[in-house]
C-alpha positions in Angstrom: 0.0 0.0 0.0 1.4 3.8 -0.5 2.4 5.9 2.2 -0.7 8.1 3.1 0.8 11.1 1.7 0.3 9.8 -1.7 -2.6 10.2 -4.0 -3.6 8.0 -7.6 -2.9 9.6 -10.6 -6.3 9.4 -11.3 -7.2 12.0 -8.3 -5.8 14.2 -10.8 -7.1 16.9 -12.8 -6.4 17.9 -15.8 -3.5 20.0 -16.2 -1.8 19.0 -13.2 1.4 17.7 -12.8 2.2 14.6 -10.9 5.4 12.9 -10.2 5.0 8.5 -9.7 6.6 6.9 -6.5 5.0 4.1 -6.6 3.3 1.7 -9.8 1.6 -1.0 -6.9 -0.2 -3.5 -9.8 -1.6 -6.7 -8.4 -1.3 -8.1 -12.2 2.0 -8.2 -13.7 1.8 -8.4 -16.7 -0.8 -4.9 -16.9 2.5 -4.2 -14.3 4.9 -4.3 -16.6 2.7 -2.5 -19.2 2.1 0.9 -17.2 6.5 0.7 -16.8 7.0 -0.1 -20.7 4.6 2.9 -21.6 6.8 5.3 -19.1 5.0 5.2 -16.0 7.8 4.7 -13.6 9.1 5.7 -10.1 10.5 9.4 -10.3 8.6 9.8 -13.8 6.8 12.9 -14.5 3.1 13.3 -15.8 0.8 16.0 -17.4 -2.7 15.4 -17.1 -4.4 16.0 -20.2 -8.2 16.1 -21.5 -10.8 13.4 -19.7 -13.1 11.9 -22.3 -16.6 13.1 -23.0 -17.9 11.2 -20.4 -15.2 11.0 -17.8 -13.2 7.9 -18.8 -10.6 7.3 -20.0 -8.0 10.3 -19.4 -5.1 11.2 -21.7 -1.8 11.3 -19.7 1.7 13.2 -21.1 4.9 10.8 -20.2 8.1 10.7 -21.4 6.6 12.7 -24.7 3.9 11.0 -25.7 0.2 11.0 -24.8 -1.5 8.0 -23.4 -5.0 7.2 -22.1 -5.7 5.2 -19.4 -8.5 3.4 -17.5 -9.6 4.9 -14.1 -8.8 1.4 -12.6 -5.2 1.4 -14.6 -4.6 4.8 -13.4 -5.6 3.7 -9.7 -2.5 1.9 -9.1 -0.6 4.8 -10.0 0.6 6.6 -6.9 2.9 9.9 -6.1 2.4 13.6 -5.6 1.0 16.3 -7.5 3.8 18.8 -8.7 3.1 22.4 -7.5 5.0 25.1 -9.3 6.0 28.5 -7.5 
């Protein structure tokens, strides 16, 4: 489980800023999915537009937009970025 301090990435709204510390996936293989597309401990991600009706949400990583599932984006945990 993530440290309380943590939120899912699909807490988010869009054009926030959220850096990963944790990818916790019961399934490996969807696991190892989320890390080959660039969600990975440290990583940074935009969130972009939410479809029409509310899922899935397009998410900037590593330079490239991907959408997700509200239950992939779930396992997804970290921090949102705020900028001064």
């Amino acid at each position: 489980m993530a440290k309380a301090k943590y939120c899912c990435l699909s807490d988010m709204k869009p054009g926030d800023r959220f850096r990963i510390e944790k990818v916790d996936v019961p399934d490996p293989m969807l696991k190892r999915r989320l890390l080959d597309l660039g969600f990975v401990p440290g990583g940074e991600v935009k969130v972009g537009q939410r479809s029409p009706l509310g899922d899935p949400t397009a998410y900037r990583v590593c330079g490239t937009t991907i959408a997700l599932r509200k239950e992939e984006s779930d396992y997804i945990y970290g921090e949102k970025i705020h900028h001064d």
